[in-house]
C-alpha positions in Angstrom: 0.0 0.0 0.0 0.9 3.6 -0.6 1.4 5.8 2.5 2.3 9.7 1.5 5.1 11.2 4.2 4.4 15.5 3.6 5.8 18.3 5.5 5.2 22.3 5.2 8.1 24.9 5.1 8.4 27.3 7.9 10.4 30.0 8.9 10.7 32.3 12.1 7.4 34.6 12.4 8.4 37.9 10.5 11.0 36.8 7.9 9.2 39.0 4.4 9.5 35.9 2.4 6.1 34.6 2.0 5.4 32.4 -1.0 8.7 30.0 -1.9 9.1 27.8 -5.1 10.2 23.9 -5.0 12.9 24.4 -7.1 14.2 27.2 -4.3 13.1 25.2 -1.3 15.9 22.2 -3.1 18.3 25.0 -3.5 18.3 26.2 0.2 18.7 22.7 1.1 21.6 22.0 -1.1 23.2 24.9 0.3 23.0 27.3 -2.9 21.4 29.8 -1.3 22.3 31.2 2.0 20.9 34.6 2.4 16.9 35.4 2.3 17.7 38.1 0.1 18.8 36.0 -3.0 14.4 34.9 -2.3 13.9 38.3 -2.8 13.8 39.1 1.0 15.8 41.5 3.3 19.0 41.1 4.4 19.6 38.0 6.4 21.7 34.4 6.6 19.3 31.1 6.2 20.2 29.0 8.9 18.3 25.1 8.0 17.1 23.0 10.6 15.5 19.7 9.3 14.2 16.8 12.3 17.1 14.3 11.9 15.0 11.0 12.2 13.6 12.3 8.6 16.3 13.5 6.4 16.5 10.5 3.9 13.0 10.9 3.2 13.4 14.8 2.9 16.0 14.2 0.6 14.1 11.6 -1.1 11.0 13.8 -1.7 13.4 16.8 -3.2 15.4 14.0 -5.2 18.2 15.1 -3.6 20.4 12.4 -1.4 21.1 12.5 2.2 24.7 14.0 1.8 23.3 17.0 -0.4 21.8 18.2 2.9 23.0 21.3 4.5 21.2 21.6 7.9 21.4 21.3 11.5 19.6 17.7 12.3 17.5 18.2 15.9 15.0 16.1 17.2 11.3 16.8 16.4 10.7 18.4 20.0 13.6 20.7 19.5 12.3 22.0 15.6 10.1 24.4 16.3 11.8 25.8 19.1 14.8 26.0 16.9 12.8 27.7 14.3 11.1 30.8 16.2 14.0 31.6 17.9 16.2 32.0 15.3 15.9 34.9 12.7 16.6 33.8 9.3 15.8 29.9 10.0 14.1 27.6 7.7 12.8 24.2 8.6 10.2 21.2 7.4 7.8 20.1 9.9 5.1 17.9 9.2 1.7 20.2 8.8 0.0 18.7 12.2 2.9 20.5 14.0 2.4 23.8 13.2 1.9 26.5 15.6 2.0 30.1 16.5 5.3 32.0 16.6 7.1 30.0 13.2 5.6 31.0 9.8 4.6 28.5 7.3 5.2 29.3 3.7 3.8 28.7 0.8 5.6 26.4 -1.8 4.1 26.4 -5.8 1.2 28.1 -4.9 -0.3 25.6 -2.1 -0.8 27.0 1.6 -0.2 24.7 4.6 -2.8 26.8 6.2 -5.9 25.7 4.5 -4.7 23.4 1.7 -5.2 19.2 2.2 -1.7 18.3 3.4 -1.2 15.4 0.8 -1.3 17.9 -1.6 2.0 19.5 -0.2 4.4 19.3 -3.0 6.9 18.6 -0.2 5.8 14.4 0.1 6.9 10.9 -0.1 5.0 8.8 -1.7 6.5 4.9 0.1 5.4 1.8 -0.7 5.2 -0.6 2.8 3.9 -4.0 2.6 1.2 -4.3 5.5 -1.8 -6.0 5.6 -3.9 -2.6 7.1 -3.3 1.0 7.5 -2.5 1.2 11.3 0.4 -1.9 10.9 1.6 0.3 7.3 1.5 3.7 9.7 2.9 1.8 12.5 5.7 0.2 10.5 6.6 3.8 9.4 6.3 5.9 12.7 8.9 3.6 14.3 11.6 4.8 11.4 10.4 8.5 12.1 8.4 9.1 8.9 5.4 12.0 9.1 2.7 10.0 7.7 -0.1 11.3 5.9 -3.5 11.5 8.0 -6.2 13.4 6.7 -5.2 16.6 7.5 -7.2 19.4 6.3 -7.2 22.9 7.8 -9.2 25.9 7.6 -7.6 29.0 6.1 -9.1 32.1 7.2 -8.2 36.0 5.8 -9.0 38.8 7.9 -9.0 42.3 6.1 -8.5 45.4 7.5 -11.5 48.3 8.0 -13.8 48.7 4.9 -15.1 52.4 4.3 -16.1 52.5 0.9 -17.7 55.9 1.2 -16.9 59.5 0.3 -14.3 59.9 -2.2 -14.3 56.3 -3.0 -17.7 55.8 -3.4 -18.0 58.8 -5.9 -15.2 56.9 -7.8 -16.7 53.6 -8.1 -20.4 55.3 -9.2 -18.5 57.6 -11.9 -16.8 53.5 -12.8 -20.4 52.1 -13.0 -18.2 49.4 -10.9 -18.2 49.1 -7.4 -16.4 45.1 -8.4 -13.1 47.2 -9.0 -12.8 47.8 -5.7 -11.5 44.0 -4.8 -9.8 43.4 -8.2 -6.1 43.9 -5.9 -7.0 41.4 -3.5 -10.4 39.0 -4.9 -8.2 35.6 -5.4 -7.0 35.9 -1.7 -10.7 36.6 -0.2 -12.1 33.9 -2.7 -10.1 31.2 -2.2 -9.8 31.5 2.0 -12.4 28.9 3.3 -13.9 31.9 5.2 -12.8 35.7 4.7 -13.9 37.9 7.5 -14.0 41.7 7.3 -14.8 45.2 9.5 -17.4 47.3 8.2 -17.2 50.8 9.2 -20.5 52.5 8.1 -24.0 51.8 6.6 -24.6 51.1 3.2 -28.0 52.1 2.0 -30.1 53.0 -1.3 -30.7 56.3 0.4 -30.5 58.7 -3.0 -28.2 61.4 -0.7 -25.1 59.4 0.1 -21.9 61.0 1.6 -20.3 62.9 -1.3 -16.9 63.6 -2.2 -15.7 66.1 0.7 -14.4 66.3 3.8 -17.2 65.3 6.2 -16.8 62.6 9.4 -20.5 61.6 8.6 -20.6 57.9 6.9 -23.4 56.8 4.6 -22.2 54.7 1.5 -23.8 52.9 -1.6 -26.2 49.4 -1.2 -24.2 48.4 -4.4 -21.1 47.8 -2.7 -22.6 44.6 -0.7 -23.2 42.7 -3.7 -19.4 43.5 -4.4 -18.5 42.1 -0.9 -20.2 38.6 -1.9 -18.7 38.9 -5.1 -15.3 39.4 -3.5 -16.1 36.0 -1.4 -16.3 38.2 1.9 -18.5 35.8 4.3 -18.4 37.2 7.7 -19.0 41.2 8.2 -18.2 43.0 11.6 -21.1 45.7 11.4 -18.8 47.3 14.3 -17.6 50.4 13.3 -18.0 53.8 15.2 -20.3 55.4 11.9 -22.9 52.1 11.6 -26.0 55.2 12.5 -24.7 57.5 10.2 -27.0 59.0 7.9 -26.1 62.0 5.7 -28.6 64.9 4.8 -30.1 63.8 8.5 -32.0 60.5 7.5 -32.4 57.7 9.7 -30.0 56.2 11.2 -31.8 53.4 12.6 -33.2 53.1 8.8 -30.0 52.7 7.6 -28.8 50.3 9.8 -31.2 47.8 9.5 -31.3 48.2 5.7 -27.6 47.9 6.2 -27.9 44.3 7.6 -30.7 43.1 5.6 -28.9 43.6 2.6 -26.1 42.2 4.0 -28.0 39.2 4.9 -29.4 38.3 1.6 -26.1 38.3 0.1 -25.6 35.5 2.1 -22.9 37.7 4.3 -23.0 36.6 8.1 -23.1 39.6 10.5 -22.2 40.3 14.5 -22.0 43.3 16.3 -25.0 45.2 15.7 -28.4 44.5 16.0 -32.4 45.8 16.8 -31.5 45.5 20.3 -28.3 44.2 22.9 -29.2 40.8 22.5 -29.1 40.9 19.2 -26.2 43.1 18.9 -24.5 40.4 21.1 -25.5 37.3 19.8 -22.3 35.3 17.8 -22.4 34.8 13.9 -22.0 30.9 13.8 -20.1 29.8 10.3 -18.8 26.2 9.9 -16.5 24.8 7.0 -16.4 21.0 6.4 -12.8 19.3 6.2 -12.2 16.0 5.8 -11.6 15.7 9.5 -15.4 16.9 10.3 -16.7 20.0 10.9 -14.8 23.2 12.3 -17.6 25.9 13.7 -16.8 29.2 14.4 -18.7 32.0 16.2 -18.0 36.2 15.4 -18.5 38.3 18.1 -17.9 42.4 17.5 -18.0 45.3 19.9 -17.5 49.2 19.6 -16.2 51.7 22.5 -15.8 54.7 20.3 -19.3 55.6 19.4 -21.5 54.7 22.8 -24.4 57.3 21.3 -25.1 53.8 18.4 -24.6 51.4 21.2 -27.6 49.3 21.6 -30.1 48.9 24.4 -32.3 46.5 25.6 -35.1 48.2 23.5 -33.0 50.3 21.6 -31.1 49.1 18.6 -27.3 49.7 17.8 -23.8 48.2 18.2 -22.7 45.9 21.0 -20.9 48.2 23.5 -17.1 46.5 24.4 -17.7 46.0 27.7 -15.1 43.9 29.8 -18.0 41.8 31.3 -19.5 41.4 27.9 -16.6 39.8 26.7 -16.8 37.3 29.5 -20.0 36.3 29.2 -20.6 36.2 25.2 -17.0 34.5 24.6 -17.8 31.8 27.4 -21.4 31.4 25.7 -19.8 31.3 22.1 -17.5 28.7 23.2 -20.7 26.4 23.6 -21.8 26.8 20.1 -18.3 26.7 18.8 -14.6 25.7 18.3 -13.7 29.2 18.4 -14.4 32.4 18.9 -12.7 35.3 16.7 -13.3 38.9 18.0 -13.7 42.2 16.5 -13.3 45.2 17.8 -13.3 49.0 17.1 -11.5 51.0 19.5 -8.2 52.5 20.3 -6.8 55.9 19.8 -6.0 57.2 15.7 -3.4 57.4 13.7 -0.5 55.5 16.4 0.8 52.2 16.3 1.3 51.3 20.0 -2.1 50.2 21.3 -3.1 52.0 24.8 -3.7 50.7 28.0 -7.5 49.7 27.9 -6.5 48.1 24.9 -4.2 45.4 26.5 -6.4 45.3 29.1 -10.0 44.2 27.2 -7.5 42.1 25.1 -6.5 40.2 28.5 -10.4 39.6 29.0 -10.9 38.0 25.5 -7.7 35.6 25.7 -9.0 34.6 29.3 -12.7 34.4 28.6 -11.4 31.7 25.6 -11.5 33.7 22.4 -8.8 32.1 20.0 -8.3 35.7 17.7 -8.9 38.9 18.6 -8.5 42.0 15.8 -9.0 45.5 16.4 -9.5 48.2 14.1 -10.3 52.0 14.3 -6.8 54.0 14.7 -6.3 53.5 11.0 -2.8 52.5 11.1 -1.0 49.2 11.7 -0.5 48.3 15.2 0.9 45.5 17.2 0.5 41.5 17.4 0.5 40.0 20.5 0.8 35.9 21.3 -1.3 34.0 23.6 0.0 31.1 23.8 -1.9 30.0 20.2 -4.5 32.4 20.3 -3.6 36.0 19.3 -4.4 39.6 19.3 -4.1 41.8 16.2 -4.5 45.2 17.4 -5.5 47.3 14.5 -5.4 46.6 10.8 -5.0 49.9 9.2 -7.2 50.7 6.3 -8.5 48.4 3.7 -10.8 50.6 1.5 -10.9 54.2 2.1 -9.6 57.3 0.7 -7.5 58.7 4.1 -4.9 59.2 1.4 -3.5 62.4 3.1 -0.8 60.3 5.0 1.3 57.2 4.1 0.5 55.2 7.1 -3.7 55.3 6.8 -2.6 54.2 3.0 -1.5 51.0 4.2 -2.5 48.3 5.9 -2.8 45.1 6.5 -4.6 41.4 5.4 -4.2 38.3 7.8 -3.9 34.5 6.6 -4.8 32.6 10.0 -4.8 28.3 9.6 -7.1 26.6 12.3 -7.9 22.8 12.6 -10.6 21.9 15.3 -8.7 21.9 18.3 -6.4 25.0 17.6 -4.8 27.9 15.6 -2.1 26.5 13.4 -0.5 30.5 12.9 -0.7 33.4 10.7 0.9 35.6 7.9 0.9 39.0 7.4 0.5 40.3 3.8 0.9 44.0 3.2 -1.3 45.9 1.2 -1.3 49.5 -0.1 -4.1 50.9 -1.1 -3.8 52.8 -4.7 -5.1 56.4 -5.4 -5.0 55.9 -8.9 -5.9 54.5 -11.7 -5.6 54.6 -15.4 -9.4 55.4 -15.8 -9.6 57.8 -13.1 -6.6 59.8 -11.0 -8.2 57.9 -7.8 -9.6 54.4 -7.3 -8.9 53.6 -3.3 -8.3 50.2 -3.6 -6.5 47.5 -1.9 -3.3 46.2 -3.8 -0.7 43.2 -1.9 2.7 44.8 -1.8 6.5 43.2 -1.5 6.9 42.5 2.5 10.4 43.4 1.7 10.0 45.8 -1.1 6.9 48.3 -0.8 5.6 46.4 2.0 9.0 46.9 4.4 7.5 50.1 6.5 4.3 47.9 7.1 5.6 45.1 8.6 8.1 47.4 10.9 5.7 49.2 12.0 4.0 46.0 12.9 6.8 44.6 14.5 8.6 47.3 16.0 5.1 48.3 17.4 4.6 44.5 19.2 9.2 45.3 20.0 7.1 48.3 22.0 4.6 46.4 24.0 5.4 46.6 28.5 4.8 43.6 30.0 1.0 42.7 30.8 -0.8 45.2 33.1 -3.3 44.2 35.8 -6.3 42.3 34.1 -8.8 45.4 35.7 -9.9 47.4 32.3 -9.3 51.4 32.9 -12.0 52.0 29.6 -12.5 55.7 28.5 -16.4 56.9 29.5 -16.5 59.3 26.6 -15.0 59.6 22.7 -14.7 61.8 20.6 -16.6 61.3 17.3 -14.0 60.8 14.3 -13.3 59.0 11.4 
């Protein structure tokens, strides 16, 4: 019988090389290339670790021999450790191993995040003679060789905030094509087993939307949700701080719950506003079917900068981010589901360190059980913060918007998380920029990936000197601002 032996490519957390080729994977191991920068990365030596108990069948799978090898040979326990804590490593792992704080790669094209594992182009197919699977697998796991389960992970991508109002909006009407908006980024949120994103304001038929000036007051176009679905968008975070707005003085109310009907139809899942608190707080429950069962998850979203939209018990509105609200709702999610991913809008504008209330409500989440928790609101980047394997994303910067009156609300970020049933397998970080141009119009607003190492560079610093930035934990008590002021 045929039993397929697979492993994934990882590196330490914030190497800028993303997406590898085999052919460059066979290099590195062969020695030909020994600085990330010949991969089109910054600046740094490649030190290889492989687990020692498997290096003929590495070689085997590269069709390279055991003495082409030029790594450092550990033990699987001491791999991953070996991995994360040294910049510029590179290591195969089997994909059942992976975990937060090493990066898997991408090699041709497949993703060891959310693609079936014996589809890795890094296998072994072996011949064993065995009368049943468990005596073949047996035979195998005594010589050291990963053998192929059914592995099959979810991939999830996590964009930053959505505002496709103002500016942009006038753009995409005068395009007839509110599709072009997603054209930089649509393979990514397509393929991604579910693709999660922040929505900022409502988006409504109203015939006075916000126009092209300078105005803090939100109301966008009902065509851009069928763009959303389009885009394969599945989960929205009706969060933001401008979910009531309504320009030339309209309902707000009106607009909201136009805002999530529509949203609903499209087939788009929404949490964090609602006709009333319960509603605002009850979880959006999503599931995605692997060949290891079903994986559920539940959304949960919360605003502190706008508590004039926060919901009531008869009043409807966002979900106030409360530190006992976290408690309860992520404890009651984790009833309904394998895991709970949080967003939130809060934080103070245009900085990358997050504030104290910040790491405090963050504290709660982690505690109460939630497995990812992403902020938005400040507009910028800001800090990542491990959990053991859950983690916080503070803010992800812009996504759609026109703030193009600075670099930093220009750029942003869009997260590739991996999860099997019992836990989070890690994430990448993929830099976007979004473009103010176009060769139809002089401005289009929309998301476009950039180089990590190239365009991309002051992203990821700012991310990681940010989380460099972070004081130790404070006291779990939550200091949260009683008042905000109302702004974009």
């Amino acid at each position: 019988m045929v039993i397929v032996a697979r492993w994934a490519a990882i590196t330490d957390q914030r190497r800028d090389v993303l997406d590898l080729t085999f052919g460059e994977i066979r290099r590195i191991l062969r020695g030909e290339v020994l600085d990330w920068s010949e991969l089109g990365g910054s600046r740094q030596s490649i030190a290889v670790f492989l687990p020692g108990s498997q290096a003929a069948d590495i070689a085997d799978a590269l069709g390279l021999s055991l003495v082409d090898l030029r790594a450092v040979f550990v033990t699987n326990a001491r791999l991953l450790d070996s991995v994360a804590s040294t910049p510029g490593a590179f290591g195969l792992i089997e994909p059942e191993r992976l975990t937060v704080g090493v990066l898997a790669l991408t090699v041709d094209g497949h993703d060891p995040y959310q693609d079936r594992a014996r589809q890795s182009p890094l296998r072994l197919l072996r011949w064993v003679r065995a009368r049943t699977t468990d005596e073949a697998v047996q035979r195998l796991a005594e010589t050291g060789v990963a053998v192929a389960g059914r592995f099959d992970p979810v991939g999830m991508a996590v964009t930053g905030e959505l505002i496709p109002v103002r500016c942009t909006n006038h753009v995409l009407s005068l395009l007839d094509d509110y599709d072009a908006m997603f054209d930089g980024v649509r393979d990514t949120l397509v393929n991604a087993d579910i693709a999660v994103a922040p929505l900022e304001h409502p988006l409504t038929a109203n015939e006075e939307l916000t126009p092209c000036v300078e105005t803090v007051i939100f109301t966008g176009s009902h065509r851009a949700v069928p763009a959303m679905a389009n885009a394969g968008i599945d989960v929205v975070l009706t969060v933001g701080n401008h979910m009531m707005d309504c320009w030339q003085g309209c309902s707000g109310v009106a607009a909201l719950y136009e805002t999530l009907d529509r949203l609903n139809k499209e087939g788009i899942a929404t949490a964090g506003a609602g006709e009333n608190l319960r509603a605002a707080r009850t979880p959006a429950v999503a599931s995605v079917r692997t060949e290891q069962g079903e994986v559920m998850f539940a959304f949960l979203g919360y605003d502190i900068i706008a508590p004039w939209y926060h919901a009531e018990e008869d009043q409807p509105g966002t979900a106030a981010l409360e530190a006992e609200y976290l408690r309860r709702d992520i404890g009651a999610a984790r009833t309904l589901a394998d895991h709970v991913v949080v967003g939130v809008n809060w934080g103070v504008e245009y900085v990358s360190n997050p504030v104290a209330y910040q790491r405090d409500l963050a504290g709660v989440a982690m505690e109460a059980g939630a497995t990812f928790l992403f902020g938005n609101h400040p507009h910028w980047v800001q800090a990542i913060e491990h959990f053991g394997d859950s983690i916080v994303a503070y803010s992800f910067g812009n996504f759609i918007f026109d703030q193009n009156w600075s670099i930093e609300t220009t750029q942003g970020m869009l997260m590739e998380l991996g999860f099997t049933k019992d836990r989070l397998l890690g994430y990448r970080v993929r830099p976007v920029v979004i473009r103010a141009h176009s060769s139809q119009l002089p401005w289009l607003y929309r998301p476009e990936f950039v180089d990590p190492a190239g365009e991309g560079r002051p992203i990821m610093d700012r991310i990681w000197n940010a989380t460099d930035r972070l004081p130790d934990r404070p006291s779990p008590a939550a200091t949260i601002p009683e008042k905000r002021e109302h702004h974009d």
